[in-house]
MIVEX-55443 format. One record per residue (C-alpha): residue in three letters; x, z, y. Coordinates in steps of 0.1 Angstrom, whole numbers, plus 2048, in hexadecimal, padded with zeros to 3 digits. Each point is the difference from the previous one (the first is absolute). Layout:
BEGIN
+------+-----+-----+-----+
: resn :   u :   w :   v :
+------+-----+-----+-----+
:  ALA :   X :   Z :   Y :
...
+------+-----+-----+-----+
END
This chain:
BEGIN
+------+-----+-----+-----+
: resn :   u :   w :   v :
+------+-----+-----+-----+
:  UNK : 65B : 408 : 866 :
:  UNK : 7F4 : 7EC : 7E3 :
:  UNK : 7EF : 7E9 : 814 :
:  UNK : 821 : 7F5 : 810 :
:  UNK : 813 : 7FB : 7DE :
:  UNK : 7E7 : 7EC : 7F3 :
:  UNK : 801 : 7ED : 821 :
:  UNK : 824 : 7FE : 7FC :
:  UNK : 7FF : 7F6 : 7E1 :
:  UNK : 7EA : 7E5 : 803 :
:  UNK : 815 : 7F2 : 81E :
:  UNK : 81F : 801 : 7EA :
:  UNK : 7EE : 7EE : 7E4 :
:  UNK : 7FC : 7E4 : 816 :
:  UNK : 81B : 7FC : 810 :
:  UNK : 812 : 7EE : 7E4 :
:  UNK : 81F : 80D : 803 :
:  UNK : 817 : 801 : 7DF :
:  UNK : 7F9 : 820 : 7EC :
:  UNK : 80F : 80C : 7DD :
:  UNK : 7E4 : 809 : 7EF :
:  UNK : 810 : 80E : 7E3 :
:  UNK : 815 : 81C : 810 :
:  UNK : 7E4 : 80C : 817 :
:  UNK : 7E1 : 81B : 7F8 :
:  UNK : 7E7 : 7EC : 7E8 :
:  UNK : 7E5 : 809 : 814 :
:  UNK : 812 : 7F6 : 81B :
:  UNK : 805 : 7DE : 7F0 :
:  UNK : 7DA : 7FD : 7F6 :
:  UNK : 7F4 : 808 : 821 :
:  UNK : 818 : 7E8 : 812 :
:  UNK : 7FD : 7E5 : 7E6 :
:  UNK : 7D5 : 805 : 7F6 :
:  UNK : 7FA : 7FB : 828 :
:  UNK : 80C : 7D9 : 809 :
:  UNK : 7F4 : 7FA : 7DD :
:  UNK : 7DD : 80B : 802 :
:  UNK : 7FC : 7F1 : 823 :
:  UNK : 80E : 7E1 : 7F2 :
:  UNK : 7E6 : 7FD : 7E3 :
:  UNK : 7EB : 7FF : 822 :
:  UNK : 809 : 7E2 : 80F :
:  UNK : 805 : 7EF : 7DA :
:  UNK : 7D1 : 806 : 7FF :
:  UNK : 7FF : 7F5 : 829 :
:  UNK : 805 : 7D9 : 7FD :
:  UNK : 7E5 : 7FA : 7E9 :
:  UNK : 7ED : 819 : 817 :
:  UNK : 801 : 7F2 : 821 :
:  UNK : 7FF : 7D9 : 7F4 :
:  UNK : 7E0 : 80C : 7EF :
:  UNK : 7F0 : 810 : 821 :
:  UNK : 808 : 7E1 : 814 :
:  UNK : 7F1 : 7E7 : 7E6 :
:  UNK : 7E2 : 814 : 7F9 :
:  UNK : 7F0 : 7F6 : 823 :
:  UNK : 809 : 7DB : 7FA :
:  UNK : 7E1 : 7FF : 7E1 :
:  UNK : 803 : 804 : 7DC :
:  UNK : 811 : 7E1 : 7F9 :
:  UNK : 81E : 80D : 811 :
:  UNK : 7FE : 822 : 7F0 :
:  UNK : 801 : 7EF : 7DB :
:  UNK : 81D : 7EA : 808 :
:  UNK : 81B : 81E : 809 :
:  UNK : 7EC : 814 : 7E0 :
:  UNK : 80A : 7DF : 7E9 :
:  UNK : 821 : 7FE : 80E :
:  UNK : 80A : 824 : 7FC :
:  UNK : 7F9 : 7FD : 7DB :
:  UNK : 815 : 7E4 : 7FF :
:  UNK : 81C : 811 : 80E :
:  UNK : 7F9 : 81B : 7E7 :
:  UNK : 819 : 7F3 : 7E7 :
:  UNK : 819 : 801 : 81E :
:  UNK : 7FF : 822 : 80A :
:  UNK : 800 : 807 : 7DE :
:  UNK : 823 : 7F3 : 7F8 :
:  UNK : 80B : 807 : 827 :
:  UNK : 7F1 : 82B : 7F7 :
:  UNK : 813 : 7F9 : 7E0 :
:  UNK : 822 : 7F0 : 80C :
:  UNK : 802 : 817 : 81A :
:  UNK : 801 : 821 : 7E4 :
:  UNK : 81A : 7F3 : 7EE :
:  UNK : 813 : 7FB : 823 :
:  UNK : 7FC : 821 : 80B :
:  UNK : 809 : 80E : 7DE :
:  UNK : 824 : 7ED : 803 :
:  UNK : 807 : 809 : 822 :
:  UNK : 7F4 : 824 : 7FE :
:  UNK : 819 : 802 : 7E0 :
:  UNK : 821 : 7ED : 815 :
:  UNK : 7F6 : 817 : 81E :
:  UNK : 7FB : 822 : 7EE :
:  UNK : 82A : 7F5 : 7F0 :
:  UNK : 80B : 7FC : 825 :
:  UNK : 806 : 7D7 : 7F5 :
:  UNK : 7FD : 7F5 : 824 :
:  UNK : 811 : 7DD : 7EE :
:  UNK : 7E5 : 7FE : 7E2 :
:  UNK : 7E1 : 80B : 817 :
:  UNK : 807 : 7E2 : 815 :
:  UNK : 80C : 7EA : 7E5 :
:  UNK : 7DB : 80A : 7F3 :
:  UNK : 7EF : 7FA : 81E :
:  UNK : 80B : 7DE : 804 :
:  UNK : 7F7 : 7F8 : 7DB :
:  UNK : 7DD : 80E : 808 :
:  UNK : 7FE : 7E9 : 820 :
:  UNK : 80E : 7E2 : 7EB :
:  UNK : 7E2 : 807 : 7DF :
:  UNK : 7E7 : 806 : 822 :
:  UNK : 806 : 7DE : 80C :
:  UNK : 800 : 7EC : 7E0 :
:  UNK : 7E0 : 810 : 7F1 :
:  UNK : 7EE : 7FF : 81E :
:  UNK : 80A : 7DD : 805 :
:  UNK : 7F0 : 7F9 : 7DB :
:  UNK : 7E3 : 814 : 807 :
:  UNK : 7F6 : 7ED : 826 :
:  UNK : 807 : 7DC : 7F5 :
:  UNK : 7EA : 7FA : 7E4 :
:  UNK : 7E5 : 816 : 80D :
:  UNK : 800 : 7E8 : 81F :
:  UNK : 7FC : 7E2 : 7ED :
:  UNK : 7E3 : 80C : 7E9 :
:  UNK : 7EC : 81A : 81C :
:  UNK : 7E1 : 7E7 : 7FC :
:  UNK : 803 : 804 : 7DB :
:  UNK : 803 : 823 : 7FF :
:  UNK : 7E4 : 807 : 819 :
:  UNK : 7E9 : 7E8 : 7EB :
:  UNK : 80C : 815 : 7E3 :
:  UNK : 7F6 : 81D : 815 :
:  UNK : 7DE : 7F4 : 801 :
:  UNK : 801 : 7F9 : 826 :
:  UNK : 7E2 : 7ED : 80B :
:  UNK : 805 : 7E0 : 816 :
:  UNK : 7F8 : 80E : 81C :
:  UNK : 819 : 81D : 7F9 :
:  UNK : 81C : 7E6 : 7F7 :
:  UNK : 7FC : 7EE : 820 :
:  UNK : 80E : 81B : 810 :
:  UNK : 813 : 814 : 7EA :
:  UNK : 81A : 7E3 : 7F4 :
:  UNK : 814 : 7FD : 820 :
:  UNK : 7FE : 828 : 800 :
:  UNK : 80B : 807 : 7DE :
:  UNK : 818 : 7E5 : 807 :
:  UNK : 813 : 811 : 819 :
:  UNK : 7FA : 81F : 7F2 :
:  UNK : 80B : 7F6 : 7DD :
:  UNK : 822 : 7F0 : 811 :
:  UNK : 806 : 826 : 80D :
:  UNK : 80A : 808 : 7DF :
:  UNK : 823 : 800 : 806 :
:  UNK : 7FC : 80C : 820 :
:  UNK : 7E9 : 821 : 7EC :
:  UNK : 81B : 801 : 7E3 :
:  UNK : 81D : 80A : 81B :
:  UNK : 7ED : 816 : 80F :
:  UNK : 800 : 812 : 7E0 :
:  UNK : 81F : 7FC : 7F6 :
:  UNK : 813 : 807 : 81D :
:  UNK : 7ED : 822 : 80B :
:  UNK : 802 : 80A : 7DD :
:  UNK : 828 : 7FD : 802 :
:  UNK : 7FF : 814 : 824 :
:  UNK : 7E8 : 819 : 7EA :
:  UNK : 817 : 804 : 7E4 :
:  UNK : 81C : 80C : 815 :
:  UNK : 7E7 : 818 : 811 :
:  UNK : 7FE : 7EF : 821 :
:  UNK : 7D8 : 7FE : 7FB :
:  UNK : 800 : 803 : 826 :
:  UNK : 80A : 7D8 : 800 :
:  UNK : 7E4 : 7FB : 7E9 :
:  UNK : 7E8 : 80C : 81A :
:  UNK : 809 : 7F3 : 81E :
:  UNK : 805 : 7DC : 7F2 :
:  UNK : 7DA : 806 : 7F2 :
:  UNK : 7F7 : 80D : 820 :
:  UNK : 80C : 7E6 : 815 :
:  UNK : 7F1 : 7E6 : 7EE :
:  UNK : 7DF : 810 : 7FB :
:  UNK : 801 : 806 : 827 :
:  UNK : 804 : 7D6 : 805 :
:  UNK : 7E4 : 7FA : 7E9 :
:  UNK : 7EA : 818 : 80F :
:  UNK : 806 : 7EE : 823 :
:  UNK : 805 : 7DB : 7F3 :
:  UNK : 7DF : 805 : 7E7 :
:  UNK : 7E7 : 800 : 823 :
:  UNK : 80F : 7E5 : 815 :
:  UNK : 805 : 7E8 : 7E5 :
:  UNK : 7DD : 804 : 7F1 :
:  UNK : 7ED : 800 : 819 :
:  UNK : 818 : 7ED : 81A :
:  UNK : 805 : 814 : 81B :
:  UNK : 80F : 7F5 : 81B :
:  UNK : 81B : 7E8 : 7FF :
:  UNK : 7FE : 800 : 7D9 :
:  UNK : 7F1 : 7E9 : 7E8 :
:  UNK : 7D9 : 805 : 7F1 :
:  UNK : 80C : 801 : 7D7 :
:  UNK : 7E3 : 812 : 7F2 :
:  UNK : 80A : 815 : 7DF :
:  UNK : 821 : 7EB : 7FF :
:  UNK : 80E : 811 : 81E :
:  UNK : 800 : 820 : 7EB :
:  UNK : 817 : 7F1 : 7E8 :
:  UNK : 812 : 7F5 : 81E :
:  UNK : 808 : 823 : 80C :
:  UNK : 806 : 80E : 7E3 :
:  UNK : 818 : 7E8 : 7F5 :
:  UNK : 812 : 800 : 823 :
:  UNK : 7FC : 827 : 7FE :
:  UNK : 810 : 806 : 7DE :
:  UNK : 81C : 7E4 : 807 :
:  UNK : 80C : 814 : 81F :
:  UNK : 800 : 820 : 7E7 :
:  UNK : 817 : 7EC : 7E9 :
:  UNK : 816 : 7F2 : 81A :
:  UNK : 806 : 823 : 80F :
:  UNK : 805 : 80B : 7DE :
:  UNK : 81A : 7E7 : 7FC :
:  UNK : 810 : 806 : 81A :
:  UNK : 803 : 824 : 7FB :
:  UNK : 80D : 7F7 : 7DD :
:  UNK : 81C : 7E9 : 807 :
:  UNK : 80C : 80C : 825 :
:  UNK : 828 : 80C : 7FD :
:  UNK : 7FA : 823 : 80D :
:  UNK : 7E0 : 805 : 7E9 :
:  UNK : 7FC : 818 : 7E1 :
:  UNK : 805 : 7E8 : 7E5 :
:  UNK : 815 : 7E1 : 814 :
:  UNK : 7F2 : 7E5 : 7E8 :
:  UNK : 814 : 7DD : 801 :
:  UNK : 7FD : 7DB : 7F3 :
:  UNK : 81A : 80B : 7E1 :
:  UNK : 7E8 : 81F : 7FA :
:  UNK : 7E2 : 7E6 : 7F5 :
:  UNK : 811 : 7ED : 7E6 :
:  UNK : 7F7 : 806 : 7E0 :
:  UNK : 80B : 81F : 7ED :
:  UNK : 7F6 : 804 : 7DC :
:  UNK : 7FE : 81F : 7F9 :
:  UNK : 7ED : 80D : 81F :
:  UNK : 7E9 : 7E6 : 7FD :
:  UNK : 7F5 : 80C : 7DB :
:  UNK : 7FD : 824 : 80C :
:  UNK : 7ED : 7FA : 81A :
:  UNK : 7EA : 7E8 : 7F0 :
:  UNK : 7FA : 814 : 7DF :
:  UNK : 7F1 : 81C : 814 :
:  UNK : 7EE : 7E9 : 815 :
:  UNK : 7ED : 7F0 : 7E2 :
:  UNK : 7F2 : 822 : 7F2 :
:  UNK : 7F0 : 80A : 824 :
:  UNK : 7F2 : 7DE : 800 :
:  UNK : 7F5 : 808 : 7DE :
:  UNK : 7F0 : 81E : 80F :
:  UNK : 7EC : 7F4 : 81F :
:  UNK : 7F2 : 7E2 : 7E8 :
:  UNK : 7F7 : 815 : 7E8 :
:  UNK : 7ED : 819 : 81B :
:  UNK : 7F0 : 7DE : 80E :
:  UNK : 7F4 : 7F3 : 7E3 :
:  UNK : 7ED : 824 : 7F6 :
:  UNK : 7F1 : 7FC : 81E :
:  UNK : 7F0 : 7DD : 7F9 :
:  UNK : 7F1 : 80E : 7DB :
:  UNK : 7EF : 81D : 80D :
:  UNK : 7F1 : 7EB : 81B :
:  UNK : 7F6 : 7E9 : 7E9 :
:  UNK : 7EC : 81F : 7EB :
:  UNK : 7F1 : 80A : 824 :
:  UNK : 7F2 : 7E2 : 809 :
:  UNK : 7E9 : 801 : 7E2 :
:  UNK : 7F0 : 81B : 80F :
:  UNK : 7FC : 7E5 : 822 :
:  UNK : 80D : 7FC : 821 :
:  UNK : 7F6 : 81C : 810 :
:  UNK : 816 : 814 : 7E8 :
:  UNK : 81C : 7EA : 807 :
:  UNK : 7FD : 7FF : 826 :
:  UNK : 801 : 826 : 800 :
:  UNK : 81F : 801 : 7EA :
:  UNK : 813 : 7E5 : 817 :
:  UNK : 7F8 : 817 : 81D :
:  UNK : 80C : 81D : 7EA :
:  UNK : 820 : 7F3 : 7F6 :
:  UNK : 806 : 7FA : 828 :
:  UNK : 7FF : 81D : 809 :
:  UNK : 815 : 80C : 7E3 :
:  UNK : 81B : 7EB : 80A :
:  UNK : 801 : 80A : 81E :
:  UNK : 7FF : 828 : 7FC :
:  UNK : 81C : 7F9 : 7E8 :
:  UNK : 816 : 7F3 : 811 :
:  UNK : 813 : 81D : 80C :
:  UNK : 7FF : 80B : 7DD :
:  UNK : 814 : 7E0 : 7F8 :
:  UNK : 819 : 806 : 81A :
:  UNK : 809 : 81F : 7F3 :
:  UNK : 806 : 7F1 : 7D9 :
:  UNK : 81A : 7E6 : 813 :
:  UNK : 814 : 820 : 810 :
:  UNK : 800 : 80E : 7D9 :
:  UNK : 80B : 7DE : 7F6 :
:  UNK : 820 : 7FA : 81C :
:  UNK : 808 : 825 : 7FB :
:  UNK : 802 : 7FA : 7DB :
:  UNK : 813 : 7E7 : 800 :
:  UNK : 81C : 80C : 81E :
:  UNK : 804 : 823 : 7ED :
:  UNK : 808 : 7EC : 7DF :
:  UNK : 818 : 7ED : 80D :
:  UNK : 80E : 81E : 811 :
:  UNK : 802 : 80F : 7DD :
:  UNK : 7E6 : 81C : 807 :
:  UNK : 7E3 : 7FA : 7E7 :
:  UNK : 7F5 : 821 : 801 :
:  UNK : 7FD : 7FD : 824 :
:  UNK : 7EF : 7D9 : 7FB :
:  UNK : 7E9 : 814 : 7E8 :
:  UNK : 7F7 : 81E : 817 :
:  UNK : 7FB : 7EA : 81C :
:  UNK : 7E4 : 7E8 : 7F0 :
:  UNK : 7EC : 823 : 7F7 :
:  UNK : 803 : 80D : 822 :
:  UNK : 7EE : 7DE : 807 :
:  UNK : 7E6 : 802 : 7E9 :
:  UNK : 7FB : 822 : 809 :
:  UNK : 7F9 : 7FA : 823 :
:  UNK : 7EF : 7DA : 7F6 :
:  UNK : 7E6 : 81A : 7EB :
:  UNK : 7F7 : 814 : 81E :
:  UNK : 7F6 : 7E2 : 811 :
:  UNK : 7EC : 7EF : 7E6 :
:  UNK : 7F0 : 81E : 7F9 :
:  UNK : 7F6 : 7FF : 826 :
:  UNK : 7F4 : 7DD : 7FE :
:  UNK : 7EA : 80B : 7E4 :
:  UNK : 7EF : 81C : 816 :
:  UNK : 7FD : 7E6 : 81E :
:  UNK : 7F0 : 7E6 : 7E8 :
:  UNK : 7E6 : 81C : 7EF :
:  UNK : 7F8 : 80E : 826 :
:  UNK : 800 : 7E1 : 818 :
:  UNK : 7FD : 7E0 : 7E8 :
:  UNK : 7DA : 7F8 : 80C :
:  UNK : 80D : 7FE : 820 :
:  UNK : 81F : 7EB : 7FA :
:  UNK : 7EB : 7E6 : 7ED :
:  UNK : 7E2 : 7FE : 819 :
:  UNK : 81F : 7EF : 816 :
:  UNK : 7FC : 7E4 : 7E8 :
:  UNK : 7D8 : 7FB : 803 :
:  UNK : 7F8 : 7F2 : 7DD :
:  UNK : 7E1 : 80E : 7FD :
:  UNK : 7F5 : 81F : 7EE :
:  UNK : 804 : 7F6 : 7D9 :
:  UNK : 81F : 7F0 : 807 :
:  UNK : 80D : 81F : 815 :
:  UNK : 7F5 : 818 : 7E6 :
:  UNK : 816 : 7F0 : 7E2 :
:  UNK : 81A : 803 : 817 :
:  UNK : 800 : 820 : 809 :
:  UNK : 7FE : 807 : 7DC :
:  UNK : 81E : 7EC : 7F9 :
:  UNK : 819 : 81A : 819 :
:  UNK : 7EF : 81B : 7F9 :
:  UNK : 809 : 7FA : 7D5 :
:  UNK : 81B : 7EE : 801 :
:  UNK : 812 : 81B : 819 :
:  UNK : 7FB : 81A : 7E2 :
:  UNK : 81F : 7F2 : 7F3 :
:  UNK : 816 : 805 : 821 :
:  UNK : 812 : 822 : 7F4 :
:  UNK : 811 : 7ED : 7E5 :
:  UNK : 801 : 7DA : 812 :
:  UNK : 813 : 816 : 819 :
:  UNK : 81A : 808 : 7EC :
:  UNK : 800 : 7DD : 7EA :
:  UNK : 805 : 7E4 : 81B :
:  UNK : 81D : 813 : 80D :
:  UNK : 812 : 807 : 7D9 :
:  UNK : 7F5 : 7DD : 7FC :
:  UNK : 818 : 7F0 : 820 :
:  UNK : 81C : 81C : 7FA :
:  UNK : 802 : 7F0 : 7DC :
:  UNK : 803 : 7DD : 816 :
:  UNK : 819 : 80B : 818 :
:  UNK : 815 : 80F : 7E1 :
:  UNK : 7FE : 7D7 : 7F6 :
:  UNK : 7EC : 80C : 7E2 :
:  UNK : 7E4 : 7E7 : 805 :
:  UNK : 7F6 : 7F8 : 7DD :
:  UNK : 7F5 : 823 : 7F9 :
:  UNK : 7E2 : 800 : 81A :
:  UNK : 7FB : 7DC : 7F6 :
:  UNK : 7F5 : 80E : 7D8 :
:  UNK : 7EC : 81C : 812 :
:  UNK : 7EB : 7EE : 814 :
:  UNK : 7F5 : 7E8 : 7E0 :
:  UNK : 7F8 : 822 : 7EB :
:  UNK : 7EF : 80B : 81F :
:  UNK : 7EF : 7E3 : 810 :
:  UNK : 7FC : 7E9 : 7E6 :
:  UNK : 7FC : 815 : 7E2 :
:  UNK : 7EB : 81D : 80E :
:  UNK : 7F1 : 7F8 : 824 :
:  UNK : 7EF : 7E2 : 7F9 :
:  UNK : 7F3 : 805 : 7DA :
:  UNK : 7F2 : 823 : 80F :
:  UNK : 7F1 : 7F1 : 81D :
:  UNK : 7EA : 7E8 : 7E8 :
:  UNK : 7FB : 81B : 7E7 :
:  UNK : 7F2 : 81A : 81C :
:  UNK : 7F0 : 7E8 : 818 :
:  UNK : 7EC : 7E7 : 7E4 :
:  UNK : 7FB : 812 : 7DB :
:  UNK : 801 : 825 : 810 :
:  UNK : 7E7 : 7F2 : 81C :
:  UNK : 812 : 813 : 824 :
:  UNK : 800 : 7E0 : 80F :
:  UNK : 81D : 7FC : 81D :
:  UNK : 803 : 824 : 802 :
:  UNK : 814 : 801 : 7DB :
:  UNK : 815 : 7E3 : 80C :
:  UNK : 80C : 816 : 81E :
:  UNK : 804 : 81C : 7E6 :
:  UNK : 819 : 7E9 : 7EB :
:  UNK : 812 : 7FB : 81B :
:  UNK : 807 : 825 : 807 :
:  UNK : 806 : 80B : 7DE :
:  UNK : 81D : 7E3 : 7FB :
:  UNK : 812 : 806 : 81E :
:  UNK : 801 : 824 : 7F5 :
:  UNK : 807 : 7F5 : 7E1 :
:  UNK : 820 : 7EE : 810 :
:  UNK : 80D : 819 : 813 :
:  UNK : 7FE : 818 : 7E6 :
:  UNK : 817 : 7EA : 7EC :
:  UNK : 818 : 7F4 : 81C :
:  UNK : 803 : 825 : 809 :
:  UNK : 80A : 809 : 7D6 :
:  UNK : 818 : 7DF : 802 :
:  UNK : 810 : 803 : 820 :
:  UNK : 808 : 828 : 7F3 :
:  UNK : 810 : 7F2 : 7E4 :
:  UNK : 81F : 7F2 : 81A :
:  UNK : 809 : 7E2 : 7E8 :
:  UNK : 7FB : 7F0 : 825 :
:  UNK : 81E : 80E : 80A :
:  UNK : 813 : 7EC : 7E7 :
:  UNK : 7F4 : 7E0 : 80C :
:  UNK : 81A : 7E5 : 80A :
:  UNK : 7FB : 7EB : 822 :
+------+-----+-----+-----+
END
């Protein structure tokens, strides 16, 4: 019997049909909302994933070049991650007020902001890819064959910033379903395009590592167009037209001043993550190989765990503009509730089974014994991290970005990475006290999120 509701409530959470999640059960909600979400945070890790298995037989050249150009493109999924909060915080808000009118008069602002800043983020970055690589420290071998790669893949962009935008519309106004498919349809063309224009089979052209960026590109472009499509059809849940995408003032400030604080956030995150691999490297390569390999995994076990802070931050965000806070509030503790059982699940898995987990990476045995060390510690802080990333997003999808924003300074900036020096160099642990910094401030975060976000002065907050 239990079997068969979850069954049939995983089927319903995928079929994307229009649900008011504001009047329904909130565990309902969560469940229905948390499952497209999570399996979407899937498909976001599997690009990068599968161009990286297909290049990795074609030599180490071709492995560096897509590692060089997804750093590039790190400034653009940060503003794209970014953009696409302050979108879903805006239509979550028109769609929990039953403003069918403003949720589309939003949605073709967020299309119209898409295409203009994705536009200024491709252009110049095609121009200058040889500089940037060189800046990259790419070798000339490496720049032989990574400029025409990071040049297509640096002209996708715009074609990366819709993606964004436009599932983080569909995802404000609880259709995550559309977010999944589109990803899943895409992710499916790459997986079958990434082969045969590699390695030429068949019919197709030999292009080395630049038929990677090939299918992704043509992948992620047929996810847009469907997208679009689905955005703009007559018959379809928001109905966009041309009049819909000229400028409107006042949209266009709300959705961009929550869009700069989660932008604010994600750089701030990134650039934490630079200083304490700066203090690890003194300690020498080995150390920071088995931290890279580390942080892989983590990503990767997290990602449900992210999934279920975007369902806290859409539910926020519909219940306040259905003028239930208590109800927004109840629902983003239900989902750090269950978000907590999880993580603290993913810290047992990491104490019992990461030796095994790592050996899949083949390092050798230093290297795979620093990062075992690394889940092992750093997972200590999972009961609260649980908890913290999802207060953190249901802040965001109340269009209270700024608040995280101040957190993550006090927390990364001002604790994380003076403790990691402190306890790795003068203490003497080593990496093990960097991994221990990094546990203690992200509890130290989600112990404050979780005091602010009880406060309510979220609720307050005009978007």
């Amino acid at each position: 019997m239990l079997l068969r509701r979850l069954y049939d409530a995983f089927v319903e959470s995928l079929s994307g049909e229009e649900q008011d999640y504001t009047a329904m059960g909130t565990r309902r909600a969560i469940v229905l909302l948390s499952i497209p979400m999570i399996m979407e945070m899937g498909m976001e890790a599997l690009f990068a994933l599968v161009d990286t298995f297909f290049v990795s037989k074609l030599g180490v050249v071709a492995t560096a070049t897509v590692g060089l150009t997804e750093t590039l493109m790190i400034p653009t999924y940060s503003i794209a991650w970014g953009l696409g909060m302050g979108i879903t915080a805006v239509v979550a808000r028109r769609t929990g007020e039953k403003n069918k009118e403003g949720a589309r008069i939003a949605a073709g602002q967020s299309f119209f902001i898409a295409l203009i800043c994705g536009l200024c983020l491709a252009l110049p970055a095609v121009l200058f890819a040889p500089q940037l690589l060189h800046l990259m420290g790419a070798e000339p071998e490496v720049m032989v064959v990574a400029t025409p790669y990071a040049r297509l893949m640096l002209a996708s962009n715009l074609i990366v910033t819709l993606l964004f935008a436009v599932n983080a519309v569909f995802r404000g106004a609880g259709n995550a379903a559309m977010a999944l498919r589109t990803l899943a349809l895409a992710n499916g063309i790459n997986i079958i395009l990434d082969p045969l224009f590699i390695f030429g089979v068949g019919f197709f052209p030999e292009l080395g590592v630049q038929g990677a960026a090939v299918a992704t590109t043509i992948g992620r472009s047929i996810g847009v167009a469907y997208l679009l499509w689905n955005l703009f059809r007559k018959d379809g849940s928001f109905a966009v037209s041309l009049p819909d995408l000229r400028p409107i003032r006042d949209v266009l400030v709300g959705i961009v001043k929550v869009s700069l604080g989660a932008v604010g956030q994600f750089v701030i995150a990134s650039l934490s993550w630079v200083f304490l691999v700066r203090i690890i490297a003194s300690f020498g390569t080995v150390a920071v190989g088995g931290y890279m390999v580390a942080m892989r995994i983590i990503i990767v076990a997290l990602l449900p765990a992210w999934g279920m802070a975007n369902a806290a931050a859409t539910l926020v965000g519909q219940n306040l503009g259905a003028q239930q806070p208590d109800r927004a509030q109840r629902s983003a503790w239900l989902c750090g509730h269950y978000n907590m059982v999880f993580m603290v699940l993913v810290t047992a898995f990491f104490w019992a089974a990461s030796p095994w987990v790592v050996s899949f990476f083949h390092q050798g045995a230093e290297a795979d014994a620093y990062a075992v060390t690394a889940l092992r510690v750093i997972s200590l802080g999972y009961f609260f991290y649980g908890y913290g990333m999802v207060l953190s997003q249901a802040l965001n999808g109340a269009g209270d970005s700024i608040t995280p924003t101040w957190l993550n300074i006090i927390c990364f900036w001002m604790i994380e990475i003076p403790l990691a020096y402190v306890l790795a160099i003068p203490i003497g642990f080593g990496p093990p006290g960097v991994f221990a910094s990094v546990a203690i401030s992200e509890s130290i975060l989600a112990v404050l999120c979780g005091i602010i976000f009880q406060r309510g002065k979220w609720k307050t907050v005009k978007v």
